[in-house]
Backbone as JSON, one array per atom type, in Angstrom:
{
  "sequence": "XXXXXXXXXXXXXXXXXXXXXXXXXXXXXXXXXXXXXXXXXXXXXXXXXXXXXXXXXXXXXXXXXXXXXXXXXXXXXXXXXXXXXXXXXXXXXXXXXXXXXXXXXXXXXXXXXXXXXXXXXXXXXXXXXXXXXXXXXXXXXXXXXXXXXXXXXXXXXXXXXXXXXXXXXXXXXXXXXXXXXXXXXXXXXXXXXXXXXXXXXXXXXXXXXXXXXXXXXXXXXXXXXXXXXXXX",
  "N": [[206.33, 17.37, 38.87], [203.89, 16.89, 36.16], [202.61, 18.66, 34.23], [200.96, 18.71, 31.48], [198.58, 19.62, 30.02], [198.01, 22.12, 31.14], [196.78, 25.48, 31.99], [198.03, 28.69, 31.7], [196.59, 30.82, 32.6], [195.43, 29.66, 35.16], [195.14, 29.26, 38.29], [194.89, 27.18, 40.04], [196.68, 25.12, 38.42], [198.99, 26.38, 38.16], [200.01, 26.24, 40.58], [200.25, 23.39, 40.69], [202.63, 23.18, 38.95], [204.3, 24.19, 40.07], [204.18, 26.75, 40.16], [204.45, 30.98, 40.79], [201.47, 31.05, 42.92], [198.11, 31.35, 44.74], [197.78, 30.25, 46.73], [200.67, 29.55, 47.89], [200.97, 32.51, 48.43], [199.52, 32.67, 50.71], [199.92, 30.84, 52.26], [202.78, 31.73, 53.04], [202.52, 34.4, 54.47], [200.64, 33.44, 56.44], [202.27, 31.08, 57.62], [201.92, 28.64, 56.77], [202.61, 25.44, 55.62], [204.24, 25.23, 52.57], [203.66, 23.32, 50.54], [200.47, 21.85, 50.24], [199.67, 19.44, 49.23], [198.2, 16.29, 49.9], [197.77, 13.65, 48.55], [198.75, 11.97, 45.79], [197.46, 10.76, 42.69], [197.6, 9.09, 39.88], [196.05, 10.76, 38.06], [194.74, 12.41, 39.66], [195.07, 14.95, 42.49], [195.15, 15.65, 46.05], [194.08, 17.96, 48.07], [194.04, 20.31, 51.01], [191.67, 22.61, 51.21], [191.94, 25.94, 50.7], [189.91, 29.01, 52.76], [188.81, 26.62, 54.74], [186.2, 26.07, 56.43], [185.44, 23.74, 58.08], [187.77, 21.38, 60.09], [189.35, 19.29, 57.82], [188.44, 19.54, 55.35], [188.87, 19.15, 52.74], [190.13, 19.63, 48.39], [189.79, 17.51, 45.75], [191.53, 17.72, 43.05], [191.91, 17.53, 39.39], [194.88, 16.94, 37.83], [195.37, 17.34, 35.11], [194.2, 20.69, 33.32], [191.2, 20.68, 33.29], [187.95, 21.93, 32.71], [185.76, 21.03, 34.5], [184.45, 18.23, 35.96], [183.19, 17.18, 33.86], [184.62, 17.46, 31.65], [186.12, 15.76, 31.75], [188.2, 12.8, 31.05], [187.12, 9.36, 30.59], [188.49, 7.57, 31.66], [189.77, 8.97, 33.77], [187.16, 9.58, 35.32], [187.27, 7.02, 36.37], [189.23, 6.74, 37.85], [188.6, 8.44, 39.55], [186.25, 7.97, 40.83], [186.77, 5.81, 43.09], [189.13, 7.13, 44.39], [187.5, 9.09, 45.35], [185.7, 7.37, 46.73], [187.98, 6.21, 48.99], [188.79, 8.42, 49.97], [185.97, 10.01, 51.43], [186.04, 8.2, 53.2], [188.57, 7.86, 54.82], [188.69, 10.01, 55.71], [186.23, 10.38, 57.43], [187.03, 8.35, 59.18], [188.84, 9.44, 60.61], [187.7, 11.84, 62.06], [185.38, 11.12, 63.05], [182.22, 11.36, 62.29], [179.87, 11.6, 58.93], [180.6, 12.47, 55.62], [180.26, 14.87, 53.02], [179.97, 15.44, 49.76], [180.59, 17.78, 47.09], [180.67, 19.29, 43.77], [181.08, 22.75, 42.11], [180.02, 22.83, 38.95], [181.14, 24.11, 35.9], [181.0, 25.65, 32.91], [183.69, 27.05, 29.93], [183.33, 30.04, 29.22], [180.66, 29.99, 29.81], [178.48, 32.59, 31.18], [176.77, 32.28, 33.62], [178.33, 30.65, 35.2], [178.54, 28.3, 37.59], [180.85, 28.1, 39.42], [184.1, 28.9, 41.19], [186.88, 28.67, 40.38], [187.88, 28.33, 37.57], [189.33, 25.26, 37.2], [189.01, 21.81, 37.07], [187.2, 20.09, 40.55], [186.51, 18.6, 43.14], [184.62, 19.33, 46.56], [185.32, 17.84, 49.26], [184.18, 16.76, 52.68], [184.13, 16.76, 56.08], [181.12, 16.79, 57.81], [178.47, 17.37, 60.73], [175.55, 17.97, 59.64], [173.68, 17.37, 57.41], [173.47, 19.15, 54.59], [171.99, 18.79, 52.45], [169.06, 18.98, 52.69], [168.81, 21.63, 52.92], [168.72, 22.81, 50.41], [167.56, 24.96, 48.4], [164.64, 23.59, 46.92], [162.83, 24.29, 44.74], [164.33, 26.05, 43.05], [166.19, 24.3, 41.5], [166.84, 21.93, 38.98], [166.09, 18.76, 39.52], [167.86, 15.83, 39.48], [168.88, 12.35, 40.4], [171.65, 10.43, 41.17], [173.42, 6.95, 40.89], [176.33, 6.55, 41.26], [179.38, 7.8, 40.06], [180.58, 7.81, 37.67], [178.0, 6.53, 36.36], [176.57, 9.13, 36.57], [178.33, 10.61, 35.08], [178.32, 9.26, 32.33], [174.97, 9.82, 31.6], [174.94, 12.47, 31.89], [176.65, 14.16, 30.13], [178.32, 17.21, 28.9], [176.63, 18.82, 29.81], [176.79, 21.39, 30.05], [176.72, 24.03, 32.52], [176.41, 23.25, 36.22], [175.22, 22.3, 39.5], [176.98, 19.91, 41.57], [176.16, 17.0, 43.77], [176.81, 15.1, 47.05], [175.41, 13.2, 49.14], [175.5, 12.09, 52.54], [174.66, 9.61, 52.79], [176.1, 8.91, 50.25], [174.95, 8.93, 48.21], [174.24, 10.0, 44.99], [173.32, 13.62, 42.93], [172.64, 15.56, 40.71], [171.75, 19.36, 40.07], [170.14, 21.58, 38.07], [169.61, 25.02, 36.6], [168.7, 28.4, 36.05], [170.13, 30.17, 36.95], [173.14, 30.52, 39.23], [173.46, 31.14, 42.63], [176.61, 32.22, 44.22], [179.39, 30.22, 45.15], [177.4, 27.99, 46.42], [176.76, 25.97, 47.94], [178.47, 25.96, 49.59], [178.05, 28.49, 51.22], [175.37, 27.02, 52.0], [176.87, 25.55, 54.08], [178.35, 27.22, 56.01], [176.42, 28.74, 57.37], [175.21, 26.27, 58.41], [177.41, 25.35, 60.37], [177.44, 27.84, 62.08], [178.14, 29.78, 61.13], [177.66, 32.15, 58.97], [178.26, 34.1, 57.69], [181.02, 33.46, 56.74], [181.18, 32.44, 54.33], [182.67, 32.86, 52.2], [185.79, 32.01, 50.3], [187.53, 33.51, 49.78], [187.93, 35.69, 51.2], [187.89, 34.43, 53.86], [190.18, 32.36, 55.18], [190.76, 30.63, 57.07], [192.87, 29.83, 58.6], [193.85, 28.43, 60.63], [191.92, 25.64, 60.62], [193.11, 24.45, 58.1], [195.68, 23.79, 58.85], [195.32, 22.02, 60.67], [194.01, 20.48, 58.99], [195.71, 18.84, 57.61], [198.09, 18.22, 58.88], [196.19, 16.32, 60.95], [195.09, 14.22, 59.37], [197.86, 13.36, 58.21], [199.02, 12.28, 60.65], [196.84, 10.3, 61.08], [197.87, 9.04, 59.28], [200.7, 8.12, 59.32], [200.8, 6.88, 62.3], [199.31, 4.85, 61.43], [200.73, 3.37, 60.08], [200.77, 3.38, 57.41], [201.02, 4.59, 54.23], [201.21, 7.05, 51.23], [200.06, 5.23, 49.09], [196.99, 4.66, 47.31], [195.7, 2.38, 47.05], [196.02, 1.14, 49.98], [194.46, 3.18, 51.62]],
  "CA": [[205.05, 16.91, 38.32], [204.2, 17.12, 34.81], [200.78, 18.7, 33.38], [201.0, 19.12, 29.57], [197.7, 20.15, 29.45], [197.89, 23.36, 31.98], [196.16, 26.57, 31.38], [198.96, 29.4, 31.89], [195.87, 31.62, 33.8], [194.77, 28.87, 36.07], [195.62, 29.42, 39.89], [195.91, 25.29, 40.5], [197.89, 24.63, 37.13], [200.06, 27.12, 38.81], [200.57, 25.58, 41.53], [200.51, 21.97, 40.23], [203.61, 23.5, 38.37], [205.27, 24.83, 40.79], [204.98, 28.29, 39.81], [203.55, 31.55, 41.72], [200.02, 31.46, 43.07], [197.69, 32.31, 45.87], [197.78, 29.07, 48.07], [201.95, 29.87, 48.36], [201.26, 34.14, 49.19], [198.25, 32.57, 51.85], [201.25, 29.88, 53.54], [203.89, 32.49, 53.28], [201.96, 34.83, 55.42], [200.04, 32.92, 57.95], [203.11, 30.25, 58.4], [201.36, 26.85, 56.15], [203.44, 24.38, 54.83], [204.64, 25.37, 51.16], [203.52, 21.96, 49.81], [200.02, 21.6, 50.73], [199.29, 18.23, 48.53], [198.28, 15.28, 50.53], [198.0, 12.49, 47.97], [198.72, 12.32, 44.54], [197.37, 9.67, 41.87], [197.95, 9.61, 38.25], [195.44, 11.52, 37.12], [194.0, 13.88, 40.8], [195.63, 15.44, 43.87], [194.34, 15.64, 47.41], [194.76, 19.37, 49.33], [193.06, 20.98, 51.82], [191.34, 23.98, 50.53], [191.57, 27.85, 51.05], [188.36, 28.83, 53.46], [188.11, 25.36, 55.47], [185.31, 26.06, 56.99], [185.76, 22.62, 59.26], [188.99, 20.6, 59.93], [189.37, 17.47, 57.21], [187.56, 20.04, 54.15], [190.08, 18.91, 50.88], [189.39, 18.95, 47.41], [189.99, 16.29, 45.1], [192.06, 18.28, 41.93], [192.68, 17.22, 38.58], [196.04, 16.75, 37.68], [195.22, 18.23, 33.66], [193.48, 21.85, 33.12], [189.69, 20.74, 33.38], [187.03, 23.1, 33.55], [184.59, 20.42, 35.6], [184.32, 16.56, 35.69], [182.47, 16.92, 32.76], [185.17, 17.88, 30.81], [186.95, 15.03, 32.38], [187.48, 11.38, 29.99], [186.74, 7.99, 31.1], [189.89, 6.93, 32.62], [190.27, 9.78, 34.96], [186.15, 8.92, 35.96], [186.94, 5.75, 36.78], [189.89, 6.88, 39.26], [188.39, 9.56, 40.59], [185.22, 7.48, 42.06], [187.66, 4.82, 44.02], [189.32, 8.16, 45.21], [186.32, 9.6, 46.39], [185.16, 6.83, 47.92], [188.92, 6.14, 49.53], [188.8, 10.2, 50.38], [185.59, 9.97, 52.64], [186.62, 6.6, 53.99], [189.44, 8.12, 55.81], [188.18, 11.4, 56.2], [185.16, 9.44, 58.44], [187.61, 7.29, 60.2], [189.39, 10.25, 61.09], [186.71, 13.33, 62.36], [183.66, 10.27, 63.39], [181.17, 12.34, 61.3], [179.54, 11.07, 57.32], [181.09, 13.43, 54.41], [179.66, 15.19, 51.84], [181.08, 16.42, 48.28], [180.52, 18.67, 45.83], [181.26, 20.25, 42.94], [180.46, 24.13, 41.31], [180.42, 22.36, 37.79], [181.12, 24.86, 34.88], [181.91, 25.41, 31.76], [184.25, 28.02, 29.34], [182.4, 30.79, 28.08], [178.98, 30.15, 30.3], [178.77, 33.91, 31.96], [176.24, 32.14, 34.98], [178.84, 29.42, 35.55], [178.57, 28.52, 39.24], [182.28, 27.86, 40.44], [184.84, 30.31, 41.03], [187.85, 28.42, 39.33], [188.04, 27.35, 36.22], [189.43, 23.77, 36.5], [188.01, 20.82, 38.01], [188.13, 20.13, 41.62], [185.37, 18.35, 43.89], [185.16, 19.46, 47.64], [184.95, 17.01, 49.98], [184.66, 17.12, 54.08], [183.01, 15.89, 57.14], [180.05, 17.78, 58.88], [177.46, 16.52, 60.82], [174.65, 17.56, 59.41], [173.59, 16.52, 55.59], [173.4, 19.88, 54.21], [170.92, 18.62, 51.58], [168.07, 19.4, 53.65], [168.85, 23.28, 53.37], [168.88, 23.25, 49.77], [165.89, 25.46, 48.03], [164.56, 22.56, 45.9], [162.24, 24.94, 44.14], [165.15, 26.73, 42.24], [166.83, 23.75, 41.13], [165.77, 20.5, 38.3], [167.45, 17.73, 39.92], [168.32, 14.45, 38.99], [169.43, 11.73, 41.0], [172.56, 9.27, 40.63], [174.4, 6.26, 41.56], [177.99, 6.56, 40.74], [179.51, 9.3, 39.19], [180.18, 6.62, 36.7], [176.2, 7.21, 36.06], [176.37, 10.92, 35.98], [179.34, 11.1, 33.63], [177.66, 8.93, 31.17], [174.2, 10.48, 31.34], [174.82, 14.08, 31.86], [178.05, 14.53, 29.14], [178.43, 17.8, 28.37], [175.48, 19.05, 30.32], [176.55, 22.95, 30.62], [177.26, 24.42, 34.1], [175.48, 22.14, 37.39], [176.18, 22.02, 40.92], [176.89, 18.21, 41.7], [175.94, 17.08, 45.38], [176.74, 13.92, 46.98], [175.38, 13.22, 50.72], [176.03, 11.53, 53.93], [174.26, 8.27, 52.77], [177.08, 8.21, 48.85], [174.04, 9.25, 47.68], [174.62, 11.63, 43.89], [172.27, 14.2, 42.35], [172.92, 17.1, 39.8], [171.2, 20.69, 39.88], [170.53, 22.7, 37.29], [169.04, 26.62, 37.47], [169.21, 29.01, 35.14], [171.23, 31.57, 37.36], [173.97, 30.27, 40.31], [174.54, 31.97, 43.71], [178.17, 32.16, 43.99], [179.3, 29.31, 46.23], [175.86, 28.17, 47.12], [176.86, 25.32, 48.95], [179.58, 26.72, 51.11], [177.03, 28.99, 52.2], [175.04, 26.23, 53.02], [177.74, 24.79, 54.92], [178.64, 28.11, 56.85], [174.92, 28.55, 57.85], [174.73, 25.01, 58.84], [178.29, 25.57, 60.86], [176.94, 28.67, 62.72], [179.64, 30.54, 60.55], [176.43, 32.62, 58.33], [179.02, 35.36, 57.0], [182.29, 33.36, 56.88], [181.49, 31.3, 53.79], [183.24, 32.9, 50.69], [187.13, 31.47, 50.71], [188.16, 34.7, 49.31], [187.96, 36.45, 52.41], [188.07, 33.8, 55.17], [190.99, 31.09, 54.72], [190.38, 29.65, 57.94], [194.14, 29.18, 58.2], [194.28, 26.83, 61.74], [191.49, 24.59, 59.85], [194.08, 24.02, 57.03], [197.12, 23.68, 59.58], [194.93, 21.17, 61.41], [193.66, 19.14, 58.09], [197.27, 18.33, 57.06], [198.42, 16.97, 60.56], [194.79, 15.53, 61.06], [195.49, 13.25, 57.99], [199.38, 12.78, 58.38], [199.18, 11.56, 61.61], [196.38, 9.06, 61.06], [198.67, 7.5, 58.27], [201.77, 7.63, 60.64], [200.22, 6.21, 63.2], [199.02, 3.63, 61.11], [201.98, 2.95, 59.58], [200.27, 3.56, 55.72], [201.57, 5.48, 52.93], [199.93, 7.58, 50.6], [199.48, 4.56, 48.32], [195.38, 4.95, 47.67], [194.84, 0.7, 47.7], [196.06, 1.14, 51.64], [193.53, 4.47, 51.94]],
  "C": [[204.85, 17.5, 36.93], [202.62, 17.73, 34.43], [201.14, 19.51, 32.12], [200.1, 19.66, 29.4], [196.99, 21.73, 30.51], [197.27, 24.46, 31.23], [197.12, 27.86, 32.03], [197.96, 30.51, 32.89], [194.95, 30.83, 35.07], [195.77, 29.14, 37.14], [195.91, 27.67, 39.94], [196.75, 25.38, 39.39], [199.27, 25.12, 37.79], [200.88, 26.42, 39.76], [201.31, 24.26, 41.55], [201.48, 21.59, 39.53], [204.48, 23.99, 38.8], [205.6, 25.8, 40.34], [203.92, 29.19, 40.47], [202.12, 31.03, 41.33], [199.01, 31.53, 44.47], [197.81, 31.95, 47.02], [199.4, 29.35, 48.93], [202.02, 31.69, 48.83], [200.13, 33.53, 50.21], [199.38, 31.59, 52.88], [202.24, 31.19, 53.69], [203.63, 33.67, 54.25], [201.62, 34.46, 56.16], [201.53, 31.74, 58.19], [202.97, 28.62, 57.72], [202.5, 26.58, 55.52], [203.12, 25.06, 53.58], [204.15, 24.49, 50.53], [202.28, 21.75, 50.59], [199.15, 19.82, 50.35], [199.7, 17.02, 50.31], [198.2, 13.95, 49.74], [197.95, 12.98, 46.62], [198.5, 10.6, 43.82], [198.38, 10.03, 40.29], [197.12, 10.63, 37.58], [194.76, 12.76, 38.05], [195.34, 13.88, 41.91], [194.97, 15.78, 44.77], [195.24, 16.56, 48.14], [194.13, 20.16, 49.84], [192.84, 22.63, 51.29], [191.63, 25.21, 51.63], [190.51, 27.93, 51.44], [187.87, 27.4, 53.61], [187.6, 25.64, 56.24], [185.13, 25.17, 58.29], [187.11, 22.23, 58.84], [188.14, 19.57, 58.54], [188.91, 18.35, 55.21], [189.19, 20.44, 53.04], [189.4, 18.92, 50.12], [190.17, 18.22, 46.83], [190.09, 16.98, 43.7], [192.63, 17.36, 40.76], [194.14, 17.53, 38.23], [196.51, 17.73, 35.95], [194.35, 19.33, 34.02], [192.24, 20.97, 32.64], [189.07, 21.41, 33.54], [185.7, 22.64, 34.65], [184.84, 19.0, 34.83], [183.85, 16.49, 34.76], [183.05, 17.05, 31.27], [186.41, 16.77, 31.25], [186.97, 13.26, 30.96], [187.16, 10.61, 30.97], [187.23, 7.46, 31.97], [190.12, 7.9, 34.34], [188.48, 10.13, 35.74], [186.35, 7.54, 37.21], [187.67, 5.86, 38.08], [189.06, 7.53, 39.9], [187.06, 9.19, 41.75], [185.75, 6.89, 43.13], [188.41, 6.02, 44.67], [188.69, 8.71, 45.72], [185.74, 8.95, 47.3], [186.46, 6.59, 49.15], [188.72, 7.42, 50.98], [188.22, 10.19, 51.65], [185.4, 9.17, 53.47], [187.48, 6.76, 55.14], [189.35, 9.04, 56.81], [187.17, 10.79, 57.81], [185.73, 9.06, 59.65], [188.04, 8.46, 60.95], [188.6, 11.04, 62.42], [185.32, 12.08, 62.49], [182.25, 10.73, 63.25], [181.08, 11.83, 59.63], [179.98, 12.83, 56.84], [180.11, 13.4, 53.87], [180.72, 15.92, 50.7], [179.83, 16.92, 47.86], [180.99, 19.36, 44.65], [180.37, 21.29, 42.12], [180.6, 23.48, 40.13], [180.28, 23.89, 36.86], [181.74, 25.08, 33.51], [182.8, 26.49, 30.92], [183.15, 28.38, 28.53], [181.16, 30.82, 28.99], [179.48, 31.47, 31.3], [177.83, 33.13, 33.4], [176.94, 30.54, 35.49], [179.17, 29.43, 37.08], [180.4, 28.55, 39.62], [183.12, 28.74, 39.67], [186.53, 30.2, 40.44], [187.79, 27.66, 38.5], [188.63, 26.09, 36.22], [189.26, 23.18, 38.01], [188.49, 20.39, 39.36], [186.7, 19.74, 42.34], [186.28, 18.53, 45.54], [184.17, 18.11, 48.22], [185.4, 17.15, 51.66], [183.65, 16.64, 54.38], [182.35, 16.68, 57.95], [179.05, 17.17, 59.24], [175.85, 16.8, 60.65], [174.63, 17.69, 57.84], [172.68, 17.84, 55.38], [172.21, 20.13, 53.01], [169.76, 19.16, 51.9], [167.77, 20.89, 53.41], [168.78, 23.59, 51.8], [167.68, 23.52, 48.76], [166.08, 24.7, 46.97], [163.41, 23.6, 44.47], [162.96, 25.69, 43.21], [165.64, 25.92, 41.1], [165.97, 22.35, 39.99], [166.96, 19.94, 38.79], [167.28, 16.52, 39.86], [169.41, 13.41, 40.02], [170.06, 10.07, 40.48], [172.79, 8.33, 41.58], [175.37, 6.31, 42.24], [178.34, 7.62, 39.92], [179.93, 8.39, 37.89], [179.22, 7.22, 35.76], [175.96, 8.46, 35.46], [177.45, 11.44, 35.09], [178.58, 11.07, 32.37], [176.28, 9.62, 30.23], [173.78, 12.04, 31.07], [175.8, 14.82, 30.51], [177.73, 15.81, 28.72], [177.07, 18.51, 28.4], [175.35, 21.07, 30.38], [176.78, 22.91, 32.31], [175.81, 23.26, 35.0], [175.72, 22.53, 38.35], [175.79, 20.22, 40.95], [176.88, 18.41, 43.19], [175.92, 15.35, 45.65], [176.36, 14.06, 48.88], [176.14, 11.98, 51.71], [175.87, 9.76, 53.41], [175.39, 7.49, 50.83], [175.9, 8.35, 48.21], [174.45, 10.49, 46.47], [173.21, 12.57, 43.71], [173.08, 15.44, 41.69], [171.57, 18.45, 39.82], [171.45, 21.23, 38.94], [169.96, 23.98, 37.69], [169.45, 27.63, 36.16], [170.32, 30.21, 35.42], [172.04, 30.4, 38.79], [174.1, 31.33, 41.39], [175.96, 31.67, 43.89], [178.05, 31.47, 45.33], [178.2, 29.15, 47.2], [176.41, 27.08, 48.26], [177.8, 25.4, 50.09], [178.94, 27.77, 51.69], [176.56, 28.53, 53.12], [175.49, 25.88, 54.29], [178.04, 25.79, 56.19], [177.52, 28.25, 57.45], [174.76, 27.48, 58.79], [175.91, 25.03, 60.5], [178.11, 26.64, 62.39], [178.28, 30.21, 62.53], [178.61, 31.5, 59.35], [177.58, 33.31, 57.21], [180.45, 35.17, 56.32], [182.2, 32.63, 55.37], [182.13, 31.5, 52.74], [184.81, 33.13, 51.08], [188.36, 32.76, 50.48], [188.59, 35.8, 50.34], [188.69, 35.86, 53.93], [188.68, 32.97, 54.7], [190.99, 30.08, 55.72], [191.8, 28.53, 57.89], [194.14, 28.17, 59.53], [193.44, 25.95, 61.13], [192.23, 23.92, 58.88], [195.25, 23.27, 57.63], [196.41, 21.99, 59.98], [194.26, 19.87, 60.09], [194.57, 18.23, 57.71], [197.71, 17.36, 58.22], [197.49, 15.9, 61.09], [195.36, 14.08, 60.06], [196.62, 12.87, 58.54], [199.52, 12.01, 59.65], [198.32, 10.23, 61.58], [197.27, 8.29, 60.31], [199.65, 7.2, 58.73], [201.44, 6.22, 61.14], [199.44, 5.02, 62.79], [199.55, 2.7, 60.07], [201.84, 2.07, 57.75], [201.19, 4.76, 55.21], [200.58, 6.04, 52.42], [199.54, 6.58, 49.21], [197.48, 4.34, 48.46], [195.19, 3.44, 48.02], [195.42, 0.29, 48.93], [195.35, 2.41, 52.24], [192.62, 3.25, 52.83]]
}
């Protein structure tokens, strides 16, 4: 795989380059597959994250050093919605529970930038309840979208966010002048009955990972698809 535009201290670039980083010392210890990529486009990659909290919880990685969708162009917008919607299309079919995404948006240089790696990467997974609900609206100015389409265009170059998409494909952006560190994987652990488990740094929640990969691979087996996305 080719990324010209890598960042030599980025943990994915690393990876996305096939050279050390944390996802290959976290398989090489617990036993994970070396190769945790489940689909690749032209411009993102699909791989179940470090601290899966539930089975099915991937993110959706740029392919270039991004520091957030917002730092993303046009072209790699336009895929990345038809992949998202693909994403929790399958995800759904799979785990019979509505997805939600997100992304820590941030930018180089902001010291209260919510997310904890520098290049772009929306999580996406299936839980059944719509986490929205839990989130202190009193902290946040929030704005509600379409299409990320929508929120490309209007937000450009907005400074750090958290982006939130619910159960119903429903968008909205947060701003705040300060971030809790992974607010919404809090949420999610809270919501889970997991309160303490939610920062990925600690908890990798390696059978969730084992079980997202086979989860997936077998539905496309078994349904005798490829990882071409216009058969997702």
């Amino acid at each position: 795989m080719s990324n010209i535009e890598a960042d030599l201290e980025c943990d994915f670039c690393n990876e996305l380059n096939g050279e050390d980083n944390l996802y290959w010392k976290v398989a090489e210890k617990y036993s994970l597959p070396r190769n945790r990529m489940i689909y690749e486009s032209k411009n993102w990659v699909i791989w179940p994250t470090i601290g899966a909290i539930v089975p099915g919880y991937v993110l959706i990685v740029s392919k270039r050093h991004r520091i957030s969708m917002m730092d993303c162009d046009k072209k790699e917008i336009v895929e990345l919605e038809s992949l998202l919607k693909e994403t929790r299309r399958i995800l759904e079919s799979i785990y019979r529970m509505p997805c939600i995404m997100f992304e820590h948006g941030g930018v180089c240089g902001i010291s209260n930038k919510p997310s904890c790696i520098d290049h772009c990467h929306l999580h996406v997974l299936p839980i059944r309840e719509d986490i929205y609900d839990k989130i202190d609206v009193d902290k946040f100015k929030i704005i509600e979208f379409k299409s990320l389409n929508e929120f490309y265009k209007r937000i450009k170059h907005s400074g750090s966010y958290l982006l939130y998409q619910n159960h119903k494909e429903q968008f909205c952006i947060m701003h705040a002048n300060t971030y809790i560190s992974q607010y919404f994987r809090q949420l999610i652990a809270l919501s889970e009955g997991l309160p303490e488990k939610w920062n990925w740094r600690y908890n990798y929640f390696v059978e969730n990972i084992n079980k997202t990969i086979n989860d997936i691979n077998l539905k496309l087996s078994s349904s005798g698809l490829d990882m071409n996305l216009d058969k997702w």
